[in-house]
N, CA, C and O atoms as a Tinker XYZ file with bonds, in Angstrom:
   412  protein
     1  N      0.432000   -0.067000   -0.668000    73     2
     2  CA     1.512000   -0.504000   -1.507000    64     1     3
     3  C      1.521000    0.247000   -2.840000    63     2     4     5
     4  O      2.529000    0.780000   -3.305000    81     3
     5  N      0.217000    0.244000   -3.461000    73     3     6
     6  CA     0.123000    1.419000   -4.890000    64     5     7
     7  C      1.087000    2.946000   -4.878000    63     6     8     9
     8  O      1.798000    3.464000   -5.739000    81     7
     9  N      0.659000    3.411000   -3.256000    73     7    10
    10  CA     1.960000    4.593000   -3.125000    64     9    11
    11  C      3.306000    4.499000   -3.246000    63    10    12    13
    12  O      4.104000    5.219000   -3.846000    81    11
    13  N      3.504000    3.211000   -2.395000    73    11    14
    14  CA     5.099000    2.780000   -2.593000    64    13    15
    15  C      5.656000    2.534000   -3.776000    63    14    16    17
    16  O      6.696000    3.080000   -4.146000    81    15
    17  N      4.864000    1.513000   -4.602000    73    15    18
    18  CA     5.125000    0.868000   -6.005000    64    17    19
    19  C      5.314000    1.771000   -7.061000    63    18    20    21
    20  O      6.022000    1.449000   -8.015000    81    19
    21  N      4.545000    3.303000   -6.977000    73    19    22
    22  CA     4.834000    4.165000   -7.873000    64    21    23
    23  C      4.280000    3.945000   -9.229000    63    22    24    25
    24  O      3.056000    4.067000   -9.283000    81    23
    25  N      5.052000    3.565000  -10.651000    73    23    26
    26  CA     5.095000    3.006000  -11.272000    64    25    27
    27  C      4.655000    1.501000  -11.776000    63    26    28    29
    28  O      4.054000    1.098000  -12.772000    81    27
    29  N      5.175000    0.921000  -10.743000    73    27    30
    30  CA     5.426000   -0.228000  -10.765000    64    29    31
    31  C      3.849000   -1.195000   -9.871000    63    30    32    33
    32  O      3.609000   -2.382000   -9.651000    81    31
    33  N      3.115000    0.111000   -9.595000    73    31    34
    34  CA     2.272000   -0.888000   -8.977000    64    33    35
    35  C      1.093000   -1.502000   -9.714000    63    34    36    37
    36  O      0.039000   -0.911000   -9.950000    81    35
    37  N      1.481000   -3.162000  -10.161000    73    35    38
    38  CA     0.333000   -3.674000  -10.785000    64    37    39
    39  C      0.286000   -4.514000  -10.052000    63    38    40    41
    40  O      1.292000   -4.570000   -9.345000    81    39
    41  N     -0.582000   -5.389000   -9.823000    73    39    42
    42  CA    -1.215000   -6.713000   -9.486000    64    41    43
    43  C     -0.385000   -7.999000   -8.813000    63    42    44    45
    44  O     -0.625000   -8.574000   -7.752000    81    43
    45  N      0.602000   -8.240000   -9.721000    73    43    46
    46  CA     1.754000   -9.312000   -9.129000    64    45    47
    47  C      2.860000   -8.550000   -8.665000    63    46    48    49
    48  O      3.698000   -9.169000   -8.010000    81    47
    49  N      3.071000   -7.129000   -8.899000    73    47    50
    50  CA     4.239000   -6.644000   -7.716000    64    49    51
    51  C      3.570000   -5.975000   -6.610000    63    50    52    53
    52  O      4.027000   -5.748000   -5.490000    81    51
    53  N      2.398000   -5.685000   -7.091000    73    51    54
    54  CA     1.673000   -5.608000   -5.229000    64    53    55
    55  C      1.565000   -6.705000   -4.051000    63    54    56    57
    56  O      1.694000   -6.561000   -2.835000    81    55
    57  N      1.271000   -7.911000   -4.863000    73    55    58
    58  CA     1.199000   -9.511000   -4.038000    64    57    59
    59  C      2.790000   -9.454000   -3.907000    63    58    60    61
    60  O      2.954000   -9.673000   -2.707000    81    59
    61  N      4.136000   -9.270000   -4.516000    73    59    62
    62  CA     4.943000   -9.054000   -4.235000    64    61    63
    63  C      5.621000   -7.862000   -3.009000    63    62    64    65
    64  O      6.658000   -7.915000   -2.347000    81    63
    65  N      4.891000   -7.172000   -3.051000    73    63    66
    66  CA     5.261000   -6.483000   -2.046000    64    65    67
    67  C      4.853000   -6.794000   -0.779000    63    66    68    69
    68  O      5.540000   -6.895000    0.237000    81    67
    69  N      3.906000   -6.909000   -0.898000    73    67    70
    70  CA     3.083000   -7.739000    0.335000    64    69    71
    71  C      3.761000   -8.552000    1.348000    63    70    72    73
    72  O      3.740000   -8.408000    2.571000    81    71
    73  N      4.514000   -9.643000    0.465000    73    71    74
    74  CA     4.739000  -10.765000    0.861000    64    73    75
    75  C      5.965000  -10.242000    1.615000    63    74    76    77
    76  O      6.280000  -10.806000    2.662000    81    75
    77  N      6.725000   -9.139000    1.131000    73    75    78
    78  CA     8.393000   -8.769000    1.358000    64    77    79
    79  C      8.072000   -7.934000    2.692000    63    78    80    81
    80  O      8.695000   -8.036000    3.749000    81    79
    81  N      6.890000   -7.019000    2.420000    73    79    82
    82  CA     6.694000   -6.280000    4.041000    64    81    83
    83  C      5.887000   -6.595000    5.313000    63    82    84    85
    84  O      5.783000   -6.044000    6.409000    81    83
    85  N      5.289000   -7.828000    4.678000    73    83    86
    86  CA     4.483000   -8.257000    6.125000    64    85    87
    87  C      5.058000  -10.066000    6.069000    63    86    88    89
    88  O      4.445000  -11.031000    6.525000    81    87
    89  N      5.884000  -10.068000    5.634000    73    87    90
    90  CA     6.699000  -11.954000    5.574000    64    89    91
    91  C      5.369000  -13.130000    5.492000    63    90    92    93
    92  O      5.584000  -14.300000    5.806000    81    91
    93  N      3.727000  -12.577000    4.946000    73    91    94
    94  CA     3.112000  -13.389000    4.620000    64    93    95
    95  C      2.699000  -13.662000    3.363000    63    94    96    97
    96  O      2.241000  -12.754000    2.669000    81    95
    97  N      2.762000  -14.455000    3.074000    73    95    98
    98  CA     1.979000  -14.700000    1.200000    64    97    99
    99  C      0.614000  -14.130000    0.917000    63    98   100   101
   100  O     -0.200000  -13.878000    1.805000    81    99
   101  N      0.381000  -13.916000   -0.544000    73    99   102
   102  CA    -1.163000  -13.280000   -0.585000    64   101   103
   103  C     -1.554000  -13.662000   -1.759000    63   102   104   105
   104  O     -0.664000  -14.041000   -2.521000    81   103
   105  N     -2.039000  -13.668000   -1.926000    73   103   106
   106  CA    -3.415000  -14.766000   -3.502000    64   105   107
   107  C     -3.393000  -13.969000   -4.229000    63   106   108   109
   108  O     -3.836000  -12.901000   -3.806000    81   107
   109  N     -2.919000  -13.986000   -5.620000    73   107   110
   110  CA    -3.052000  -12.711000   -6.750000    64   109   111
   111  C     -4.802000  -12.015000   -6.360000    63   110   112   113
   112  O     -5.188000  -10.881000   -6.077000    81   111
   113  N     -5.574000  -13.462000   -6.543000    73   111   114
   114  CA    -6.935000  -12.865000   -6.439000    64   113   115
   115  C     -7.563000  -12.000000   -5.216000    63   114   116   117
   116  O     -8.462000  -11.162000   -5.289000    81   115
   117  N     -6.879000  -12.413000   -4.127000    73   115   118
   118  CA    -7.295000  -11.391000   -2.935000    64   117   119
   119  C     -6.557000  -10.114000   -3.335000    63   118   120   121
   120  O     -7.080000   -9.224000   -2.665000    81   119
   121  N     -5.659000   -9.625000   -4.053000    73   119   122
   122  CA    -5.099000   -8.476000   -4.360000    64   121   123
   123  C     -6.097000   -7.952000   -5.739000    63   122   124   125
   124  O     -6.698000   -6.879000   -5.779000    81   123
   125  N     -6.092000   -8.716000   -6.526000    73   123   126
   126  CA    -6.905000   -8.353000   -7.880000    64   125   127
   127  C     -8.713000   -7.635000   -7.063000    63   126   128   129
   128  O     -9.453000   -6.772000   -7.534000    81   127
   129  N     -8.852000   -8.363000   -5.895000    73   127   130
   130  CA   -10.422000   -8.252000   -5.596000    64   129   131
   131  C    -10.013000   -6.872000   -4.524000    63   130   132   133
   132  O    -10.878000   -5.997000   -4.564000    81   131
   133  N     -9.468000   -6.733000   -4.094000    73   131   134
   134  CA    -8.983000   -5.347000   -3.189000    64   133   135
   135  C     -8.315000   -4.372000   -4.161000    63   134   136   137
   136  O     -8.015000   -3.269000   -3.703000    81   135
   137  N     -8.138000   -4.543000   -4.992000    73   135   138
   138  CA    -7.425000   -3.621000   -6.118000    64   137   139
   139  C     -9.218000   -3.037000   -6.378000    63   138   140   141
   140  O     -9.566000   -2.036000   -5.750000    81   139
   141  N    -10.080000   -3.627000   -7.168000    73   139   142
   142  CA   -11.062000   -3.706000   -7.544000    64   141   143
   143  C    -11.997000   -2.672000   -6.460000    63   142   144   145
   144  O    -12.300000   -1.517000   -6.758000    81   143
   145  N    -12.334000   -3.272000   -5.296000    73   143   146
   146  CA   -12.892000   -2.360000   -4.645000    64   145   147
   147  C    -12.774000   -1.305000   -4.232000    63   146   148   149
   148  O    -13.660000   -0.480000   -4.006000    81   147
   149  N    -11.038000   -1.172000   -4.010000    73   147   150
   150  CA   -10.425000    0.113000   -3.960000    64   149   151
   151  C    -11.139000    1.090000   -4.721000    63   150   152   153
   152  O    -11.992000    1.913000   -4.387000    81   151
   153  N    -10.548000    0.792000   -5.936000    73   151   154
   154  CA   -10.976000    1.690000   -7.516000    64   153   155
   155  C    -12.184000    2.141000   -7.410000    63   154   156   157
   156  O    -12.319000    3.364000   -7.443000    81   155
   157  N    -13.519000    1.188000   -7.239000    73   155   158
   158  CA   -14.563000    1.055000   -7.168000    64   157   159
   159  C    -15.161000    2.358000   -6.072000    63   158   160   161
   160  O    -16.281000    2.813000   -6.299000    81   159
   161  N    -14.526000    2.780000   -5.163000    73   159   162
   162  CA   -14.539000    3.890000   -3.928000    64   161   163
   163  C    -14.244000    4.755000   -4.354000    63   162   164   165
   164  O    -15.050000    5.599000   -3.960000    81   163
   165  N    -13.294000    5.362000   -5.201000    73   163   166
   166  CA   -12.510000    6.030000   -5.435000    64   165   167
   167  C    -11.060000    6.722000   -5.020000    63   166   168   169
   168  O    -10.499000    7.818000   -5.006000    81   167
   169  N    -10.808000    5.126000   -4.643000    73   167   170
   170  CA    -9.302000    5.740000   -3.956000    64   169   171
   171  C     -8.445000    5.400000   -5.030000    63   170   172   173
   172  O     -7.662000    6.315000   -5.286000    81   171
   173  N     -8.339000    4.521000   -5.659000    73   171   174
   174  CA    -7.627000    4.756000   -6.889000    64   173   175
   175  C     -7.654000    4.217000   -8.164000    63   174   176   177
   176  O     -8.332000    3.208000   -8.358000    81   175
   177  N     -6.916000    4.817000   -9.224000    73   175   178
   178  CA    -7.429000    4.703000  -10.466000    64   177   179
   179  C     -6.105000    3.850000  -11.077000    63   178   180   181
   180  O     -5.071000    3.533000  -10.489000    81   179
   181  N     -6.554000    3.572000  -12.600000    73   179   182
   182  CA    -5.861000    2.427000  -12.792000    64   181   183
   183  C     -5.906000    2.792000  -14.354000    63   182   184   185
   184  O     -6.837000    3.539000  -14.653000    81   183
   185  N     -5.185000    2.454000  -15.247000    73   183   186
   186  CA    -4.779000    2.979000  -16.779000    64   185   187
   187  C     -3.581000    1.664000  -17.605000    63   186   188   189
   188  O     -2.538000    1.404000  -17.005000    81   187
   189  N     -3.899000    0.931000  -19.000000    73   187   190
   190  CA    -3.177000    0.532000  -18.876000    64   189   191
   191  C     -1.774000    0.796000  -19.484000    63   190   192   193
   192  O     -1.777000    1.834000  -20.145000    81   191
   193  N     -0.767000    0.262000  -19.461000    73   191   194
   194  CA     0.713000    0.350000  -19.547000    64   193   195
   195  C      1.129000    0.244000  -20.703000    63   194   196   197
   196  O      0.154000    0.341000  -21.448000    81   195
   197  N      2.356000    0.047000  -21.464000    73   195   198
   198  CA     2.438000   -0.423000  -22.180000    64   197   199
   199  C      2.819000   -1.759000  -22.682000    63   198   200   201
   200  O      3.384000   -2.445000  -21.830000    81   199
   201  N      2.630000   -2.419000  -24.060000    73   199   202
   202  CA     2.511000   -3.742000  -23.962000    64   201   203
   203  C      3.733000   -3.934000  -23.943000    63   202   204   205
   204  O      4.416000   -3.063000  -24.481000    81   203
   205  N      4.501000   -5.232000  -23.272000    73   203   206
   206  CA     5.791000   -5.714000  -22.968000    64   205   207
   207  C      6.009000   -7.472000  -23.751000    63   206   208   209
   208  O      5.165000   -8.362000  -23.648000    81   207
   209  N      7.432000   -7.611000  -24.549000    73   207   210
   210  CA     7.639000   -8.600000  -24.987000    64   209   211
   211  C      7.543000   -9.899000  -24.159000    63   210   212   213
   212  O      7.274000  -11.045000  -24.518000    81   211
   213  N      7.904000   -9.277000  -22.690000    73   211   214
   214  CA     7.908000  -10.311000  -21.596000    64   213   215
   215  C      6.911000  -11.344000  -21.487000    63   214   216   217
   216  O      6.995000  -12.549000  -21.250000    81   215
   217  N      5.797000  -10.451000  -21.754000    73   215   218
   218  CA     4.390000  -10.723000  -21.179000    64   217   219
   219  C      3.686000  -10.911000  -22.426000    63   218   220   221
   220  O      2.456000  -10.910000  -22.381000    81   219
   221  N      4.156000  -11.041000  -23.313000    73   219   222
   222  CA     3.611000  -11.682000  -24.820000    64   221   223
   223  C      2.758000  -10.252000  -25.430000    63   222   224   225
   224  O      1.617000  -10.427000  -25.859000    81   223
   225  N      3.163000   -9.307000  -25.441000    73   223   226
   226  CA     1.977000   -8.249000  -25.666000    64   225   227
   227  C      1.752000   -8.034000  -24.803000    63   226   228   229
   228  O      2.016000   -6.846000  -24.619000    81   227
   229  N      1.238000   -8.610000  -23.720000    73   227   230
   230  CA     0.162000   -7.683000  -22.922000    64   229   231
   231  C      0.498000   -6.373000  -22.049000    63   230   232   233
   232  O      1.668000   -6.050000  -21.847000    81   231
   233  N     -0.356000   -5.793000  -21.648000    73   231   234
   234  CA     0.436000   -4.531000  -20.955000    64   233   235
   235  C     -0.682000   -4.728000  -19.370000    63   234   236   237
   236  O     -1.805000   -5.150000  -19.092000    81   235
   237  N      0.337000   -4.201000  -18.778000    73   235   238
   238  CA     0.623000   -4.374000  -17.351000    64   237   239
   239  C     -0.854000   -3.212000  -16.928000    63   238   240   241
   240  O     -1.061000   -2.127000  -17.472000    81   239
   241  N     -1.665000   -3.823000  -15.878000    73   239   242
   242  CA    -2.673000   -2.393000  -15.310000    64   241   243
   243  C     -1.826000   -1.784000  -14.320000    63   242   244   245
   244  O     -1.401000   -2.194000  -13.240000    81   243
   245  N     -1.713000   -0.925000  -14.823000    73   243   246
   246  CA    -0.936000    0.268000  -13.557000    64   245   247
   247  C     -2.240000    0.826000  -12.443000    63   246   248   249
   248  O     -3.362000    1.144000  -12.837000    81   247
   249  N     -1.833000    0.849000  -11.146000    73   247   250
   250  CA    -2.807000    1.898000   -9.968000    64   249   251
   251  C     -2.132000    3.052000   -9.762000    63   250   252   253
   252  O     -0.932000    3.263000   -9.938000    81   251
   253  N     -2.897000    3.719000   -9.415000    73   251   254
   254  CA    -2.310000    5.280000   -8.615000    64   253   255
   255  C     -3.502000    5.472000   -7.730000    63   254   256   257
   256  O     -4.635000    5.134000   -8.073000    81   255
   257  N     -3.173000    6.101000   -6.421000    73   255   258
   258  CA    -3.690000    6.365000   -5.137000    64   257   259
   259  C     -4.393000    8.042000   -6.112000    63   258   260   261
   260  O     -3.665000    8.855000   -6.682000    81   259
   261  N     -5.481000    8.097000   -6.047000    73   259   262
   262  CA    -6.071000    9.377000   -5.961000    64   261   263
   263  C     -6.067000   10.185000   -4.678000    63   262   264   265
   264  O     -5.786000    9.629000   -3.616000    81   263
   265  N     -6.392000   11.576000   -4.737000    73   263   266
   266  CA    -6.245000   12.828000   -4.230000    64   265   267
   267  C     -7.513000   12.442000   -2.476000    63   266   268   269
   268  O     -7.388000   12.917000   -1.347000    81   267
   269  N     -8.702000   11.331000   -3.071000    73   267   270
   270  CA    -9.071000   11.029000   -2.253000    64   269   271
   271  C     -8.897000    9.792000   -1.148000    63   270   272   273
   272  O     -9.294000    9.454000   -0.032000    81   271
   273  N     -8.064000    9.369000   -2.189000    73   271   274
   274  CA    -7.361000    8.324000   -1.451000    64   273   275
   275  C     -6.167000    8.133000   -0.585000    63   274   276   277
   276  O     -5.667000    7.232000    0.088000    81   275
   277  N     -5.908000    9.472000   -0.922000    73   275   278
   278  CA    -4.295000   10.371000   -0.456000    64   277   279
   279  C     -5.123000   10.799000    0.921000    63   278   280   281
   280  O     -4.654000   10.310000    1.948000    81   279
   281  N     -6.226000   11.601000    1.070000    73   279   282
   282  CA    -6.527000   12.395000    2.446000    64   281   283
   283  C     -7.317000   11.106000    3.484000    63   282   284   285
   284  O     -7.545000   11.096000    4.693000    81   283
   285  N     -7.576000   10.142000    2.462000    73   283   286
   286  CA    -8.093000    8.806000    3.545000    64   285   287
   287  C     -7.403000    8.115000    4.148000    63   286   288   289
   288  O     -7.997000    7.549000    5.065000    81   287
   289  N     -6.118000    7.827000    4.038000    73   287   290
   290  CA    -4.639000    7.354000    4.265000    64   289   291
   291  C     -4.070000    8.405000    5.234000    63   290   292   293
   292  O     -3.128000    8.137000    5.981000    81   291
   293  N     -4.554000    9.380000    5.207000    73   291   294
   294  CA    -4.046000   10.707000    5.847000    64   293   295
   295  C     -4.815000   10.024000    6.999000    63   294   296   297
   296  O     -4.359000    9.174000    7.765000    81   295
   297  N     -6.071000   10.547000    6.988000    73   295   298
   298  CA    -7.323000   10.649000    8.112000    64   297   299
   299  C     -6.894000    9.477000    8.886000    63   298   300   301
   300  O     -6.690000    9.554000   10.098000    81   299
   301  N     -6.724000    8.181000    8.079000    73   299   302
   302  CA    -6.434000    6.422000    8.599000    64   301   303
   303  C     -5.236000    6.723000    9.969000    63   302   304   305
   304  O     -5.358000    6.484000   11.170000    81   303
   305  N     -4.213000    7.268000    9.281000    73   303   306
   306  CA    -2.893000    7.479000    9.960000    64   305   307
   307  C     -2.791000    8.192000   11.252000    63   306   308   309
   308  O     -2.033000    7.990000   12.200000    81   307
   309  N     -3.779000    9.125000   11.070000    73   307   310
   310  CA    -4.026000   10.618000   11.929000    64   309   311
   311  C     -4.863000    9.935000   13.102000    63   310   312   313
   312  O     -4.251000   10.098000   14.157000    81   311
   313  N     -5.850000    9.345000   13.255000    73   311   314
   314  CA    -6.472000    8.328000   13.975000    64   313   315
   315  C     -5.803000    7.066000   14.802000    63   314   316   317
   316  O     -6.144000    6.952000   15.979000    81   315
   317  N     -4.907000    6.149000   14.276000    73   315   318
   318  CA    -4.221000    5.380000   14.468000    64   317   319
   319  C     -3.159000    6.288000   15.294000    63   318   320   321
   320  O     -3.062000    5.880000   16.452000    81   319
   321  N     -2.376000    7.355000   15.024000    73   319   322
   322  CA    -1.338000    7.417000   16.042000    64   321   323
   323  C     -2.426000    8.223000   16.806000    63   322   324   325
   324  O     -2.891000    7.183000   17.273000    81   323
   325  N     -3.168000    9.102000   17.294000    73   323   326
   326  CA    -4.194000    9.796000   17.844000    64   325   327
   327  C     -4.427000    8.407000   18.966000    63   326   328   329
   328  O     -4.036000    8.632000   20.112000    81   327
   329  N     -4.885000    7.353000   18.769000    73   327   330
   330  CA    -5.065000    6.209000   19.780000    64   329   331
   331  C     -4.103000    5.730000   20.048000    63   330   332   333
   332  O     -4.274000    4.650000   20.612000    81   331
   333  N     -2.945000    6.053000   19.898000    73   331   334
   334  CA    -1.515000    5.539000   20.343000    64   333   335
   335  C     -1.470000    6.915000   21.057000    63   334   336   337
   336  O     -2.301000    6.692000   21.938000    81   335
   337  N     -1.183000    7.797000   21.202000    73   335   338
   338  CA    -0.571000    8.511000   21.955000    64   337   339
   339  C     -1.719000    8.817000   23.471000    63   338   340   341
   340  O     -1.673000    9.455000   24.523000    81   339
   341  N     -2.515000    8.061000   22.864000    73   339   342
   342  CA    -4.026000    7.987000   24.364000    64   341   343
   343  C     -2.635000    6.591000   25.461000    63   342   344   345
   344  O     -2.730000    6.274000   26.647000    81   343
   345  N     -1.819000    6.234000   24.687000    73   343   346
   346  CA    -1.278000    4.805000   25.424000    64   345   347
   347  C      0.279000    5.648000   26.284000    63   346   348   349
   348  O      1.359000    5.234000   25.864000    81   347
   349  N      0.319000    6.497000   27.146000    73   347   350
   350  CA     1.250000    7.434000   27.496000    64   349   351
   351  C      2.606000    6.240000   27.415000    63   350   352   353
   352  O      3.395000    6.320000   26.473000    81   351
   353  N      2.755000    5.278000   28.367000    73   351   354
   354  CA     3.567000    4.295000   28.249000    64   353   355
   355  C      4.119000    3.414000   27.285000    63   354   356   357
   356  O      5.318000    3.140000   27.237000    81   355
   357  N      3.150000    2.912000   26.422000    73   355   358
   358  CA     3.587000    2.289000   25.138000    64   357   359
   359  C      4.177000    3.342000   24.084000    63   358   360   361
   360  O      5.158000    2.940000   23.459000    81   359
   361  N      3.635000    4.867000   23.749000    73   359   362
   362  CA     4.255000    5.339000   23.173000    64   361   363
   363  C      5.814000    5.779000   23.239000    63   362   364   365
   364  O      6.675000    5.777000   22.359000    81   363
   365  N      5.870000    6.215000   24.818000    73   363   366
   366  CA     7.388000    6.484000   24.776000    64   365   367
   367  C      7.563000    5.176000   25.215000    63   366   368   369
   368  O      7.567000    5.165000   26.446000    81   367
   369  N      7.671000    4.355000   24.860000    73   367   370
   370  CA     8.765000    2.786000   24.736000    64   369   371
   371  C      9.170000    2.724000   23.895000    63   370   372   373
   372  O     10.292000    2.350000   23.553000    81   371
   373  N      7.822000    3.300000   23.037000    73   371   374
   374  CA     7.871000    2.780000   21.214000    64   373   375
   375  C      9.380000    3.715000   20.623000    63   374   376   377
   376  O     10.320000    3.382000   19.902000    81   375
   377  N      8.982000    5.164000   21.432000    73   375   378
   378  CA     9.765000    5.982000   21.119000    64   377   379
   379  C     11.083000    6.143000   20.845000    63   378   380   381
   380  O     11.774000    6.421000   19.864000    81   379
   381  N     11.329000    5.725000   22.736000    73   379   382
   382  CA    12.553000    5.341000   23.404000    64   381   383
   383  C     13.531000    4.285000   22.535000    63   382   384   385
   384  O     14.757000    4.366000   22.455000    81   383
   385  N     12.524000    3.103000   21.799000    73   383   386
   386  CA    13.317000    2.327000   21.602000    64   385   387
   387  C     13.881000    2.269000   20.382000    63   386   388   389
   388  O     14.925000    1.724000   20.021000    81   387
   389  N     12.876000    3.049000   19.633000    73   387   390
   390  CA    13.152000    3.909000   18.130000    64   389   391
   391  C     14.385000    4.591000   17.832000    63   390   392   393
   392  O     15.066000    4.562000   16.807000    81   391
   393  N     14.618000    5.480000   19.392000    73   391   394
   394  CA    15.477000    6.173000   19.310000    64   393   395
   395  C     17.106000    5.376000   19.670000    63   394   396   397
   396  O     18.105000    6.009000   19.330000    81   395
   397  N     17.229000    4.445000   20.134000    73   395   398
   398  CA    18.019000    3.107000   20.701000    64   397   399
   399  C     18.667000    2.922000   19.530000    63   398   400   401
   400  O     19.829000    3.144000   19.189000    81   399
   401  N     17.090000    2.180000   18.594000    73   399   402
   402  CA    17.456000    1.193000   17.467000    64   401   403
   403  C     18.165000    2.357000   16.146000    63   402   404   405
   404  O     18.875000    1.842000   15.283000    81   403
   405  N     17.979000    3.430000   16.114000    73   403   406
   406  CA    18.621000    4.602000   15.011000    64   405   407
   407  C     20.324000    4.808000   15.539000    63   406   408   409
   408  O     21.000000    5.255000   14.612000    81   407
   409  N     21.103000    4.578000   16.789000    73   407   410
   410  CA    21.900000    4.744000   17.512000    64   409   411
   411  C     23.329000    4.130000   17.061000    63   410   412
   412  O     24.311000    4.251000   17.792000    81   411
């Protein structure tokens, strides 16, 4: 979600995003504690924002996906369809129906 969010990815619009792309709710703190370990690996880094009237002063922690966190997402992806295309049948369904639903 930090890739998607761009800008915008702090803490309560990540639990926000969450919720909008997988239709389940998520605990600021399970995001704050996966934000955390992330960082902690070095997949991404975090800087803060500037302070906003909204938020009484405070300023927002921004994430960004690092360069190593960019080729682990790579590797993740590259693997995942790599064991999908071992599935000859499920892939062209997946395909087929991809190509249906764009139609």
């Amino acid at each position: 979600m930090v890739g998607i969010l761009g800008e915008e990815a702090y803490a309560f619009k990540i639990a926000d995003e969450v919720e909008i792309q997988t239709g389940r709710p998520v605990s600021i703190g399970a995001v704050h504690s996966t934000l955390t370990r992330l960082e902690e690996k070095g997949f991404l880094t975090s800087q803060f924002g500037k302070p906003s009237l909204e938020r009484g002063g405070r300023r927002k922690r921004i994430y960004k996906v690092t360069a190593i966190g960019r080729r682990t997402l790579d590797a993740s992806r590259q693997l995942k369809q790599s064991l999908w295309d071992q599935y000859p049948d499920i892939a062209v369904n997946f395909i087929f129906n991809s190509k249906l639903s764009l139609s």
